[in-house]
N, C-alpha and C positions, 0 to 999 in steps of 0.2 A: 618393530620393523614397520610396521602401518602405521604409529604415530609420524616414526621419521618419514615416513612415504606424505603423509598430509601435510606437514610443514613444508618439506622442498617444496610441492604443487603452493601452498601458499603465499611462499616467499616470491614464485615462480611466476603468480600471477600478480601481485602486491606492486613489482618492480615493472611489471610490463609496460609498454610505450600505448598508449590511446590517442587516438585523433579527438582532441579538445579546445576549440574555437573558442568558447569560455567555459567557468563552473558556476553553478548557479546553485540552491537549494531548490528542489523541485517542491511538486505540492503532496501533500500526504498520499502516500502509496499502501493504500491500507490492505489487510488479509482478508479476502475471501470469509464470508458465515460458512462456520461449519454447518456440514449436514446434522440433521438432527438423527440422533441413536435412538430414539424412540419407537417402541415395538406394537403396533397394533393388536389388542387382542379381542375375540370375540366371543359376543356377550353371550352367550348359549350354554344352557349347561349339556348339550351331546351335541353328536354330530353325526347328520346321514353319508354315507357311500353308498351309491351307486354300484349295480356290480353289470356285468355281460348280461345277464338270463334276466335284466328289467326287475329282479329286486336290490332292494333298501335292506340297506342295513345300516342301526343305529347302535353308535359306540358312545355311552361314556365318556366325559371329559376326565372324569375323577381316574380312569383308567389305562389314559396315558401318561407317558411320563415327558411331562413339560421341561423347554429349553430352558437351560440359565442364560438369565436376561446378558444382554449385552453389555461391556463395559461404557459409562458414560467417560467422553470427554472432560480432560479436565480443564476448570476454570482460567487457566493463564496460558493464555497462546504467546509465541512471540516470532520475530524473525529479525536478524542482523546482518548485515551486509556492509564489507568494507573493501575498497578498491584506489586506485593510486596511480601513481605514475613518478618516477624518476629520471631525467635526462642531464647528460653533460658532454659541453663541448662548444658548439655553436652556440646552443641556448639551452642555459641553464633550469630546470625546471623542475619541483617538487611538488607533490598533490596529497594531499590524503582527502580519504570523501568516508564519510560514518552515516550511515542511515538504518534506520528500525522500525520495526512495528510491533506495538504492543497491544493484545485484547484482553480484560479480562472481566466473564463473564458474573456476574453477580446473583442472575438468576433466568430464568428463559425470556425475562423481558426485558431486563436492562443490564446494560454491561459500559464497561468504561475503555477507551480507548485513545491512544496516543501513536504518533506519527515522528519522535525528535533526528534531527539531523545534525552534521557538522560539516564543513568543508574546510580546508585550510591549504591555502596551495603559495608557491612564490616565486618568481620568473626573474631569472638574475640579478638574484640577491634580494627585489623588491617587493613587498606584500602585493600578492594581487587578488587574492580571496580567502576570505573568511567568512565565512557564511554561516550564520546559527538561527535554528527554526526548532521550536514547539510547540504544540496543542494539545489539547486535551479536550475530546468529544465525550458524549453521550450518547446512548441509542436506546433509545424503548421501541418493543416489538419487534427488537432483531429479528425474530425467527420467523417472524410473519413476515406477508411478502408486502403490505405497506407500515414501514415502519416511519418513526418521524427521531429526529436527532438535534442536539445541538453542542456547540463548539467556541472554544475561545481558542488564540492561537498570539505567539512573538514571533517576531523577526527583526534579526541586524542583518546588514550585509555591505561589507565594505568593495563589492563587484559595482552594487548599483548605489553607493554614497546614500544607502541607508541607515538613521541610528538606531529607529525604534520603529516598529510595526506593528499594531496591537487591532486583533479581529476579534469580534463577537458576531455569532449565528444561529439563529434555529430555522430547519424546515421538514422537508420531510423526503422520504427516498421509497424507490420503488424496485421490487424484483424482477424485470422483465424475463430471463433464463434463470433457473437456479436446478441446475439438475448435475450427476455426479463430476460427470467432464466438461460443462460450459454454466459460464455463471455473468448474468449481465444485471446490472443494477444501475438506475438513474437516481442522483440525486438534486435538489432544487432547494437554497436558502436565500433566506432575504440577511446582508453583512453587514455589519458597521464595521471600516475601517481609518483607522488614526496613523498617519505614515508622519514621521520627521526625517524629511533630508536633509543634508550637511548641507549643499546649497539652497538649495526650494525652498518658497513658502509651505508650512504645513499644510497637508490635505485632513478632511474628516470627511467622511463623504458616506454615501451608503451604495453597496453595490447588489445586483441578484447572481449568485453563484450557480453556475448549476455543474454537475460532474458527472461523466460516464466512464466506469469503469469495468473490466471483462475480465474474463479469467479463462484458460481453456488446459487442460490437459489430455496430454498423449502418450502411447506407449506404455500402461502402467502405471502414471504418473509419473513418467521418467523426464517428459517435456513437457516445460510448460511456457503457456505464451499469455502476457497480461498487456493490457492497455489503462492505461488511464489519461481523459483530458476536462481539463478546465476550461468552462469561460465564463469571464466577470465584467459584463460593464458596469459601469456605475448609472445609477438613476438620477433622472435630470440633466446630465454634464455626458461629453464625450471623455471618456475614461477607461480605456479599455485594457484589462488581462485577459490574456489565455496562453493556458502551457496544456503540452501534452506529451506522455512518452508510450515506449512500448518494450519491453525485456523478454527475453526468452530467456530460461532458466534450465540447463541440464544436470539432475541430479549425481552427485557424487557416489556417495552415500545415505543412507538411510535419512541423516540430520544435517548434510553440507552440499551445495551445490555450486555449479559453475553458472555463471548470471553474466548478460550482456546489454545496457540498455542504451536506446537513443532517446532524446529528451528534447524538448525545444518549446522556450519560454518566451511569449513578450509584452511586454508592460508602451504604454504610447506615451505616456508621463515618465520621462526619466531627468536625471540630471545632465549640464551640457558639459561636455566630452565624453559621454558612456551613449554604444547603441539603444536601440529599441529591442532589437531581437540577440536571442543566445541559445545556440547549440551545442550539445554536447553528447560523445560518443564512450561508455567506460564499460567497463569488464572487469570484474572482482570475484570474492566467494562468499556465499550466503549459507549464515547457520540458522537452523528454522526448526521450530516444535511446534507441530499443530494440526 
């Protein structure tokens, strides 16, 4: 009865109508560092109390009976999220949008991490998006609060008459908040990027990327509210990216949530007949371990 209860609500939000001016692939919407499980212990072998009447009294370590440690975290986080839209009539329209996040930790200092997407949508009868993006990062000294990271990344996208997109980066990031309910991190890389458009000259170019991304939960961890924005000019040349969104996410269940994001991307180098800017409004369900 609860499977069929999760299917309707998915079917339910799958099919739902979204306000979608365009679909774009956005930029990596990565998971939150876990807190560390690590348990402090101290180095003493007893321990004094204090009592009312101003005596001491020392206990033995060997004669308590110590916690069992905490379970650690396991190595592979991930999260999934897929959302859509279907319309007919005046205008005909189909969407699918597939996005991820994957962490998996290798050791308390370096882990490997991935961001892939998909979009594929088509507006009476005719292709109008298809959008495909991956990368795949590095991070040493995740758990510290100055860690440093690097990344290579693809992209196509027949929105913006892209064939190929091809990023390399290293720099490094910073933990401004990292406490239970709020989590704020900057990051800052120096990019090589290689773009082939279907009309354009090719670009290669080098850009400084920098990224702030938030995290906050409420309720239990029943609400939660993220942000993430980029901005990228290029060095030398006027050439400018930046995108940025923000989702709130209300948990379902335990491992599935209800997710709504706004999104808004802009590139100042596009091809001619395609904007500069593109917004986008979707609502889906997220399945997430972590």
């Amino acid at each position: 009865m609860k499977n069929s209860r999760f299917f309707v609500v998915l079917l339910l939000f799958f099919l739902i109508n979204v306000c979608a001016i365009a679909q774009i692939v956005e930029q990596p919407d990565p998971l939150r560092p876990s807190l560390s499980d690590t348990v402090k212990t101290v180095k003493s072998d007893s321990i004094t109390i204090s009592t009312t009447d101003s005596t001491q009294v020392v206990i033995k370590k060997d004669t308590i009976k110590a916690e069992p440690p905490k379970p650690t975290r396991p190595p592979l986080r991930y999260r999934f999220t897929a959302d859509g839209t279907i319309t007919a009539g005046n205008v005909d329209r189909a969407l699918l949008q597939l996005t991820s996040a994957i962490d998996y930790q290798l050791s308390n200092y370096f882990k490997l991490s991935s961001n892939p997407s998909f979009v594929y949508g088509k507006q009476n009868g005719l292709l109008a998006e298809r959008e495909w993006f991956g990368d795949l990062r590095t991070t040493l000294r995740h758990e510290k609060r100055l860690y440093y990271l690097a990344f290579g990344s693809y992209e196509r996208s027949n929105l913006r008459q892209i064939t190929h997109r091809w990023t390399v980066a290293a720099g490094a990031g910073f933990k401004l908040l990292d406490r239970k309910r709020a989590y704020i991190s900057i990051t800052d890389v120096v990019m090589q990027e290689y773009t082939d458009f279907v009309e354009l000259d090719d670009i290669n170019i080098f850009r400084n990327s920098t990224r702030l991304y938030g995290e906050y939960t409420f309720d239990k961890d029943r609400f939660t509210i993220s942000h993430t924005a980029f901005y990228q000019p290029a060095i030398g040349q006027y050439n400018v990216r930046w995108n940025a969104s923000v989702s709130v996410q209300v948990k379902l269940t335990a491992a599935t949530s209800l997710r709504t994001t706004l999104a808004n991307a802009y590139e100042s180098l596009v091809v001619p007949g395609r904007q500069n800017n593109d917004l986008r409004f979707t609502v889906g369900l997220v399945y997430e371990k972590k």
